[in-house]
C-alpha distance (Angstrom), angle and dihedral (degrees) to the residues before:
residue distance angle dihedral
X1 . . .
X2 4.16 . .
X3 3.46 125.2 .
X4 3.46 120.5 -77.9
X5 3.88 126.1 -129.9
X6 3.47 97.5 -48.7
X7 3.57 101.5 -28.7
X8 3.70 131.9 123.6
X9 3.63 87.2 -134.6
X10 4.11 145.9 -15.0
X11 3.82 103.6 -75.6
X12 4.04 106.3 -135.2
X13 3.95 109.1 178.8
X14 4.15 117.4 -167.0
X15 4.03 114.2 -154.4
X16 3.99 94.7 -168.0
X17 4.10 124.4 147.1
X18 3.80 92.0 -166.7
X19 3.79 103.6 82.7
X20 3.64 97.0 -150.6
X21 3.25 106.3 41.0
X22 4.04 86.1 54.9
X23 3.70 85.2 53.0
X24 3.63 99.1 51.1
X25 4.00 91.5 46.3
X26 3.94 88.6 43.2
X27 4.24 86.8 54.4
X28 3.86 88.4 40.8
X29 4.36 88.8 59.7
X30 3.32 100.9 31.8
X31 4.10 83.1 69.6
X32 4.00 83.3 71.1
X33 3.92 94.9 52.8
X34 3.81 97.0 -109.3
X35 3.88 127.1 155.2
X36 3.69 97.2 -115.0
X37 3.87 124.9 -173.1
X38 3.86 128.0 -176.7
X39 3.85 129.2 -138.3
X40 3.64 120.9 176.9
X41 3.89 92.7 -172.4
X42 4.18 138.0 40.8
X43 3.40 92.1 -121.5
X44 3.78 101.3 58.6
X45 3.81 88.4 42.6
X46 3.78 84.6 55.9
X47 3.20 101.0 47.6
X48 4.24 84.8 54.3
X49 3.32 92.2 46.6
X50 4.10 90.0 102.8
X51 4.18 83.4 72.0
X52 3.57 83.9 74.9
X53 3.75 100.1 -141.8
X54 4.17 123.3 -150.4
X55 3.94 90.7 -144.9
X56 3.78 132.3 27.3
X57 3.96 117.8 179.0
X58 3.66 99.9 -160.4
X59 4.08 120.7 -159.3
X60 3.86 95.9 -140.2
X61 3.82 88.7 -150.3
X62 4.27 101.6 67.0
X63 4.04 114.3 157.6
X64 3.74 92.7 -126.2
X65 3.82 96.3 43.7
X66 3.65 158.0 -5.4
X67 3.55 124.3 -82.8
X68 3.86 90.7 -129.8
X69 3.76 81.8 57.3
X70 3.32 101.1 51.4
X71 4.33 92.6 48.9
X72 3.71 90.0 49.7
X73 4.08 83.9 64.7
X74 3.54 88.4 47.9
X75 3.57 94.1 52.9
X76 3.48 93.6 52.8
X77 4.03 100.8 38.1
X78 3.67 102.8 32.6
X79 3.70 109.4 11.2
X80 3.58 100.5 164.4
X81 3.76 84.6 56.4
X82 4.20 107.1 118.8
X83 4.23 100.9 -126.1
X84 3.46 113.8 -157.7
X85 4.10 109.0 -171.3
X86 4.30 111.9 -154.1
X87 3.92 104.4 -168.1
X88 4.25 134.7 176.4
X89 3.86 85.5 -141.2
X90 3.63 125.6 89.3
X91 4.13 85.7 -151.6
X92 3.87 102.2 158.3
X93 3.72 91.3 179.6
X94 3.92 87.8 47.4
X95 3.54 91.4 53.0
X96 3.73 99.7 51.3
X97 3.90 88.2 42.7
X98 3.51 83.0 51.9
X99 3.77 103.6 51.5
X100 4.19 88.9 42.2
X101 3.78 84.1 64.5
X102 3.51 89.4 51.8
X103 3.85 122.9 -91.3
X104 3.90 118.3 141.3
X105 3.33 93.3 -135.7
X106 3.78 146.1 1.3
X107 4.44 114.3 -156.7
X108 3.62 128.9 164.4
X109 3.96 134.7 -109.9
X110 4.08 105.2 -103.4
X111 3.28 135.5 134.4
X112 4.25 93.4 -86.6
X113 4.12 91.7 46.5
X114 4.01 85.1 107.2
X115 3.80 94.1 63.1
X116 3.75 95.0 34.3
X117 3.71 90.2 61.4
X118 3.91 101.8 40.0
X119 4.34 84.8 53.3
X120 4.71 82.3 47.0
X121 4.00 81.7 46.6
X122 3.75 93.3 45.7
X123 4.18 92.8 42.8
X124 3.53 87.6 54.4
X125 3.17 109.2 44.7
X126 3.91 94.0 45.4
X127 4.16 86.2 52.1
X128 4.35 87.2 48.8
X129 4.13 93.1 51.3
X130 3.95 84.2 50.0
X131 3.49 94.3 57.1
X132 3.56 93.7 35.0
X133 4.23 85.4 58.2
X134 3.45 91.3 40.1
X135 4.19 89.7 53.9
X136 3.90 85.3 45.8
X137 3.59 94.4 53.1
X138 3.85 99.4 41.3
X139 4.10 80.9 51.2
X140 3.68 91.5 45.9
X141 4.00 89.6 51.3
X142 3.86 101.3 39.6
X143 4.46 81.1 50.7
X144 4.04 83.3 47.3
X145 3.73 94.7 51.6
X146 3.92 98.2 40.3
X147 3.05 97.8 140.6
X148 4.21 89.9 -124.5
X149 3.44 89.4 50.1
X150 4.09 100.1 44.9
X151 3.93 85.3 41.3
X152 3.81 121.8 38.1
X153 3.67 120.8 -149.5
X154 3.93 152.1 83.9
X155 3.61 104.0 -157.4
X156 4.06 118.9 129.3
X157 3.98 88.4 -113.5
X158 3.79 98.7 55.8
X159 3.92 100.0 35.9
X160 4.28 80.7 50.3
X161 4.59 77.9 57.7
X162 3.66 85.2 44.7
X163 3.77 98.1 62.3
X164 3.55 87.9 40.2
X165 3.59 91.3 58.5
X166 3.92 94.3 48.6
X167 3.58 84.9 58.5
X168 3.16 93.9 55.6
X169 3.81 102.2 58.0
X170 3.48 91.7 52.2
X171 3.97 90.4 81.7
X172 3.46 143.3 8.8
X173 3.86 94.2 -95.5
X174 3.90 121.8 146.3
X175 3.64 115.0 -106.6
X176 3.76 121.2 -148.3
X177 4.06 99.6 -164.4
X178 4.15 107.6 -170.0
X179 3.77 127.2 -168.5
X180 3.52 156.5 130.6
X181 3.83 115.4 -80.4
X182 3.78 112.6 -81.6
X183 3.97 97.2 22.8
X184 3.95 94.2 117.3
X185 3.67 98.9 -102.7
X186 3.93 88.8 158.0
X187 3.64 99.0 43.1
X188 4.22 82.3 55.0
X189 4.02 86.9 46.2
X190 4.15 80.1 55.1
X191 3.35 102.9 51.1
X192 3.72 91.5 48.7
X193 3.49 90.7 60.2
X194 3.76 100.4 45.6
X195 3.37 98.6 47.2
X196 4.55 92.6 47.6
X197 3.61 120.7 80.6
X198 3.76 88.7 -103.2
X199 4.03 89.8 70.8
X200 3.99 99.2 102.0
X201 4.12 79.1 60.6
X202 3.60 132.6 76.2
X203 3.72 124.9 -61.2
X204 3.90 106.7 -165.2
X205 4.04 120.6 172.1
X206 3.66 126.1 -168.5
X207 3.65 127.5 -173.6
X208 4.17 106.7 -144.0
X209 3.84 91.5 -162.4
X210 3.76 93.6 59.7
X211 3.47 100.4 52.3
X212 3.65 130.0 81.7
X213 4.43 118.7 -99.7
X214 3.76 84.6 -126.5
X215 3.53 102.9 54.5
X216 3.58 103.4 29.5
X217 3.88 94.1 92.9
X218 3.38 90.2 51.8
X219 3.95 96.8 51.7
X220 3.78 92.1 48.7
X221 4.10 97.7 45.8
X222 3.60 106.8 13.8
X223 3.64 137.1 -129.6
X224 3.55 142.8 -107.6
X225 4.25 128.2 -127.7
X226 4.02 100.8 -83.5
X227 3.68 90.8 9.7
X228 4.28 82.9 136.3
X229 3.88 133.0 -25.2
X230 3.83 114.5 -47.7
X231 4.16 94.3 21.7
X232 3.00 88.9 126.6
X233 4.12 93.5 157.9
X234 3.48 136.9 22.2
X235 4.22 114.7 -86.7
X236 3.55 124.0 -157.3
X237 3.80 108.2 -144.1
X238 3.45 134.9 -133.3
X239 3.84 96.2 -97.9
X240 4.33 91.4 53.7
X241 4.09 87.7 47.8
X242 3.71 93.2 54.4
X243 3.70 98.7 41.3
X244 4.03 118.7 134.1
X245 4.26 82.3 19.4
X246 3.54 141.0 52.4
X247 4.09 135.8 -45.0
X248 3.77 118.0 -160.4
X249 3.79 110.0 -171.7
X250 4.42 99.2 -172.8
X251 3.85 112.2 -163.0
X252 3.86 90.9 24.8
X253 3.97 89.8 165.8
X254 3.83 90.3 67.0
X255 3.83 95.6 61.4
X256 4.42 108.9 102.0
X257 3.26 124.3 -108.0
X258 3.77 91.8 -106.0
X259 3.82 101.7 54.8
X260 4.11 79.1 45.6
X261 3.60 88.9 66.9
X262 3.71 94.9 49.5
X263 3.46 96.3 40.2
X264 3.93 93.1 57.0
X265 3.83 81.2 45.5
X266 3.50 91.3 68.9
X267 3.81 102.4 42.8
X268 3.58 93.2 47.6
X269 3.82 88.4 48.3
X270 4.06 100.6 29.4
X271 3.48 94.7 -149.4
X272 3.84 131.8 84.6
X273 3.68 146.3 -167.0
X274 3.91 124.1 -135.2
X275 3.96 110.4 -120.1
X276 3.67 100.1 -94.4
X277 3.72 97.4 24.1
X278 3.80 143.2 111.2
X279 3.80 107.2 -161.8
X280 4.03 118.1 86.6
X281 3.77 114.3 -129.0
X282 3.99 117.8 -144.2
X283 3.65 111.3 -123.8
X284 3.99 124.1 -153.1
X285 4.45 91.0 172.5
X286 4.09 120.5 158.8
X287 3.85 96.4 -153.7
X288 3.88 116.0 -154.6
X289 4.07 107.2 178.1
X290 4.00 119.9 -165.1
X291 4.23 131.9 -169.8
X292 3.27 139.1 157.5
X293 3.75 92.8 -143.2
X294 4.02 129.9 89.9
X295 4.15 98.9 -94.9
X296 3.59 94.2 176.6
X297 4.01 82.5 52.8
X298 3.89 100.6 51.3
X299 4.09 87.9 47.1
X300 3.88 91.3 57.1
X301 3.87 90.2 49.2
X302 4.10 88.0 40.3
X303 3.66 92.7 -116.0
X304 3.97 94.4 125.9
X305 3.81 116.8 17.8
X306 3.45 125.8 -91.5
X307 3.47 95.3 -140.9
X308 3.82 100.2 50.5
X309 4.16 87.5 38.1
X310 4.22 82.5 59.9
X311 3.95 91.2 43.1
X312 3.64 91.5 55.4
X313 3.92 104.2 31.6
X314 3.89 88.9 89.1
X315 4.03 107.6 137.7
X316 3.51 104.0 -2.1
X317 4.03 119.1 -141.9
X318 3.80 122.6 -164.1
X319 3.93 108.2 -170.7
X320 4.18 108.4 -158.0
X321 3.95 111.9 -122.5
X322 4.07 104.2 -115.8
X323 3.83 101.5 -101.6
X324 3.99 82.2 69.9
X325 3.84 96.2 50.6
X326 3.92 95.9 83.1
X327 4.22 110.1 -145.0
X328 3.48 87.3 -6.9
X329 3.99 79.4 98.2
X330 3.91 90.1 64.9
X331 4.14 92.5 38.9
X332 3.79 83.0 48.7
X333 3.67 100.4 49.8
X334 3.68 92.1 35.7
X335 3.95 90.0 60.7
X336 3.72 90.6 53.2
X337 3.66 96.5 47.9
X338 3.68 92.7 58.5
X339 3.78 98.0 37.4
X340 3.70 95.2 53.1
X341 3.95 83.9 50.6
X342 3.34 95.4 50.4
X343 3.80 95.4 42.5
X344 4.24 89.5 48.3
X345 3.90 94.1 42.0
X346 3.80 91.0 -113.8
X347 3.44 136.0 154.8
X348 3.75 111.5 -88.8
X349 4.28 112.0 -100.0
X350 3.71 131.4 -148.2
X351 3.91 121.5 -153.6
X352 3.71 114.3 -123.4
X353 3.75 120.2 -124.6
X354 4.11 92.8 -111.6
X355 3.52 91.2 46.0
X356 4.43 88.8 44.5
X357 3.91 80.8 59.6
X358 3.54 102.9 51.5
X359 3.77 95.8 47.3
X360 3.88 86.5 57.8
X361 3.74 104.5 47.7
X362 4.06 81.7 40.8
X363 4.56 103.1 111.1
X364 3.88 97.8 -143.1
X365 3.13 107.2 -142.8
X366 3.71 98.8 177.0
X367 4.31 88.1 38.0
X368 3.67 127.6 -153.0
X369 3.98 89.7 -4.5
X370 3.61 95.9 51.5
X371 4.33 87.6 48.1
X372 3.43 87.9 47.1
X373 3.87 97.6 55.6
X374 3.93 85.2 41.0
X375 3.70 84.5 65.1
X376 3.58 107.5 39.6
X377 4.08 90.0 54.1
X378 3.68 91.1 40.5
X379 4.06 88.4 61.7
X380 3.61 88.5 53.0
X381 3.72 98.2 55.5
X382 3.09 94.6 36.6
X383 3.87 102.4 97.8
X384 3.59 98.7 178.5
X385 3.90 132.1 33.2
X386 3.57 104.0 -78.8
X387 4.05 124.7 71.0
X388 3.26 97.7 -144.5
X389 4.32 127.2 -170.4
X390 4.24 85.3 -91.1
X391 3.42 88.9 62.6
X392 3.55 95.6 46.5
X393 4.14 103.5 99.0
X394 3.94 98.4 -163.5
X395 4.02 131.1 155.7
X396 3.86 90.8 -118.9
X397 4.17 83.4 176.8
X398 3.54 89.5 72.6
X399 3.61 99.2 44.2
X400 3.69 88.3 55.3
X401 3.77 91.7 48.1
X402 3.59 89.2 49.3
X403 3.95 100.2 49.0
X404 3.92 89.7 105.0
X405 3.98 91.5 50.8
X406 3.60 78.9 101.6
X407 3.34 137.4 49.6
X408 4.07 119.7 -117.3
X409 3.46 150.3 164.0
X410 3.91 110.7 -98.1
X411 3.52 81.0 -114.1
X412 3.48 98.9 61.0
X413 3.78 94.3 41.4
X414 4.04 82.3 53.6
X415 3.75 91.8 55.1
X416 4.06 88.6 37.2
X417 3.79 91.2 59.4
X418 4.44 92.0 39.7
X419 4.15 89.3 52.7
X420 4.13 87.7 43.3
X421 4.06 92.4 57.4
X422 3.73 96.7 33.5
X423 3.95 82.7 53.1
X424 3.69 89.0 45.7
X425 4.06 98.0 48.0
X426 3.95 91.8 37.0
X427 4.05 97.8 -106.5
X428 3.60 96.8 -49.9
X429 3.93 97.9 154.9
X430 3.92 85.5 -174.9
X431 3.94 100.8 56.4
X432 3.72 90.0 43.0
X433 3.41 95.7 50.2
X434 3.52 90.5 50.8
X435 3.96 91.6 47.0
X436 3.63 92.2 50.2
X437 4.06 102.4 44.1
X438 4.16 90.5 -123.2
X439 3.22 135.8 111.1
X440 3.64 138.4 -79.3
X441 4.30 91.1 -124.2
X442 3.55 93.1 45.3
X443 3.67 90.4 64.0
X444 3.72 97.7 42.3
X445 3.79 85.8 45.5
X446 3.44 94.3 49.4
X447 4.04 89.6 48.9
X448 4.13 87.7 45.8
X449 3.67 87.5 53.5
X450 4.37 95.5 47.5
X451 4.19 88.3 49.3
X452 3.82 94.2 45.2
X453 4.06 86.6 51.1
C-alpha cells in the first residue's frame, strides 16, 4: 500500500491475548505493507494509543478488560481511529451494540478471518487515501483561489474589492461585480465562490454576449429531445449544471428583454422547466452577474428591467481599471514577467527602471489583459535580461488621448506630458527639450522635484 497522509506507512494495531493467533493475523497484514504492532493486553494498547493508529483489530475477549471497554477509550482518544472487533461469539445483539458504539466492523474467528480482514484493511484504507486526496485538493483549491493569490495586488483600490469579496462569501448574497473590460471581474466572481461554503459545488460561467439569441435560452434552462428542430437529445442547461453552487452570467446587460423576464422568473421562483418539458426542476443557484456597462443606466432608460436589475444588484462590486491601482502596475507586470518565464523555461527577467516608468504612466485601456500581453511579448524580444522601454509594445496614442481621463493640477499634467516624451525619446533631456520649446533646467528641475517627492 502507499503512504498515507503523511505517514511512513498505514498504522494497523492488533489487541489479541492468544499469541498465535496475533502472530498468524500479524503475518497475514504484513503481506499488504502495513505498520503492524501487537498487544496481547488493553492496557498496553492503551498506553500506545498516543501512536494514533489508522486500524485497530480488537479481540473483544482481553484478560484485563472488555472489548466494549477498550472501544469506548478509542472513541474518546482516537475517534477517527477505524475499530475492527474479532470475537469467538456469534452475539448478534453484541455486535450491533457494538457497532452503535462505534466499531467499523464486527467478524467472527474462523478459519477465513485472515482474508476477511486484509480485504476490511484494504476497503479502508482505499476509502482514507480518498479523503485524504479529496482534503488535499479542497486545500490546494481554497490556496488557488486566495483571493491574493487569484488576484495580485496591494493597492488601496483593490484591497477596498478584497473586503468586499470577503463579505461576500459569508452568505449566499448576489453579487453585481462592474468594470471596465479586462479588470478581472471573473477571476473576483471565482474567488467568491471558492472561498463560500458552496465551493466543493459547481462553479459554471457563461458569457451572454458570446452566445447566439437563439440558443441562449436553451444554454441557460435546457431542453428536452424534440423540444425544436435539431434537439435531437436532451441538454441540461446552465442553471441544472450549477445547482447547489455558483452561476456567473458575464455581460448580463446584453441578454433581451424577453429572456430577462424569464430569467427573473426563475430566480424569483428557483425552479425551472427545460424548453419542451413539463416537469419543474428545484433550483438551489448563487447568482453573481458582471458588465462593463452602466446597469443602473439602461434600467432608467428601460433597456434592462428594473425588476431583474433589483433582483440581481445584491452586493455590488466595482473593480478599478489599472491606471487607478497605483504600483500595482509594476506588481502586475512583474508577475507576468516571471510567470511567462517560468511557463517557457526561460531565463528569469528584471524590468529596467525606464521601462518601470513607462508601464506606470501607460492609461490601459484594455487593463490587466492588455499589461499582461505587454509582458508576455516583451520577454520575447527581450534578448537579454532586462525588458527595457524598446521592448515595451504599447499604444502610446491612446495614452496621450487619455491624459485628461483624470483630473490634475496643470502641474501634474506638465510633468505627465515631460515623463511621456522622455519615455518616448529614451531620456534624452536634449531632444525633448527641443521638441517641447523649454528648457534644459526646467526638465531636470522638474525630475529633481518628482525624486525628492
Amino acid at each position: 500500500m502507499a503512504n498515507h497522509k503523511l505517514k511512513n506507512q498505514y498504522k494497523v494495531f492488533i489487541v489479541e491475548d492468544n499469541v498465535l493467533y496475533a502472530r498468524v493475523l500479524k503475518k497475514q497484514l504484513l503481506d499488504d505493507q502495513l505498520q503492524v504492532k501487537v498487544f496481547h493486553n488493553g492496557t498496553d494498547f492503551i498506553n500506545a494509543m498516543g501512536e494514533k493508529p489508522d486500524v485497530v483489530t480488537l479481540d473483544y475477549t482481553l484478560p484485563d478488560m472488555t472489548g466494549k471497554e477498550v472501544l469506548a477509550k478509542i472513541q474518546d482518544k482516537i475517534p477517527n481511529t477505524h475499530v475492527i472487533v474479532i470475537s469467538a461469539q456469534d452475539n448478534i445483539s453484541t455486535a450491533i451494540e457494538l457497532m452503535k458504539n462505534g466499531a467499523y466492523d464486527y467478524i467472527m474467528k474462523a478459519p477465513d478471518t485472515r482474508e476477511k480482514l486484509s480485504n476490511i484493511i484494504k476497503n479502508i484504507y482505499k476509502t482514507d487515501q480518498l479523503q485524504t486526496e479529496n482534503t488535499n485538493l479542497k486545500e490546494a483549491v481554497k490556496e488557488k483561489y486566495n483571493f491574493k493569490n487569484l488576484i495580485k495586488g496591494n493597492s488601496r483600490e483593490i484591497e477596498h474589492v478584497f473586503e468586499l469579496m470577503n463579505k461576500a462569501t459569508q452568505t449566499n448574497i448576489s453579487v453585481s461585480i462592474s468594470g471596465e473590460t479586462g479588470t478581472g471581474k471573473e477571476l473576483v466572481a471565482k474567488g467568491i465562490h471558492y472561498n463560500s461554503r458552496r465551493s466543493a459545488k459547481p462553479f459554471v460561467a457563461v458569457n451572454v454576449s458570446a452566445i447566439p439569441e437563439g440558443l441562449i435560452e436553451s444554454e441557460l434552462f435546457g431542453h428536452e429531445k424534440g423540444a425544436f428542430t435539431g434537439a435531437d437529445f436532451q441538454k441540461i442547461g446552465k442553471f441544472e449544471a450549477a445547482n447547489g453552487g455558483t452561476l456567473f452570467l458575464d455581460e448580463i446587460a446584453d441578454l433581451n428583454l424577453n429572456l430577462q423576464a424569464k430569467l427573473l422568473r426563475v430566480l424569483q421562483e428557483r425552479e425551472l422547466v427545460r424548453l419542451g418539458g413539463h416537469d419543474l426542476i428545484p433550483l438551489d443557484v448563487r447568482i453573481i452577474t458582471a458588465t462593463h456597462k452602466n446597469l443602473a443606466a439602461l434600467s432608467a432608460d428601460d433597456k434592462f428591467r428594473q425588476d431583474l436589475y433589483y433582483r440581481l444588484l445584491g452586493l455590488p462590486i466595482e473593480i478599478p481599471p489599472l491606471r487607478q491601482r497605483g504600483n500595482d502596475k509594476i506588481l502586475l507586470a512583474k508577475f507576468f514577467v516571471d510567470e511567462f518565464c517560468r511557463e517557457n523555461e526561460m531565463d528569469q527577467k528584471t524590468i529596467s527602471a525606464e521601462a518601470k516608468q513607462m508601464l506606470s504612466n501607460y492609461h490601459y485601456p484594455g487593463n490587466i489583459r492588455e499589461l499582461k500581453a505587454i509582458m508576455e511579448l516583451a520577454c520575447v524580444m527581450c534578448s537579454r535580461d532586462v525588458i527595457k522601454p524598446s521592448h515595451l509594445n504599447m499604444n502610446v496614442d491612446e495614452s496621450v488621448q487619455n491624459l485628461l481621463a483624470q483630473e490634475k493640477t496643470l502641474e501634474e499634467y506638465n510633468n505627465e506630458i515631460v515623463k511621456f516624451f522622455l519615455n518616448k525619446y529614451n531620456q534624452n533631456v536634449r531632444l525633448v527639450a527641443s521638441k517641447l520649446g523649454i528648457g534644459k533646467s526646467t526638465i531636470y528641475r522638474m525630475l529633481q522635484k518628482h525624486m525628492d517627492n
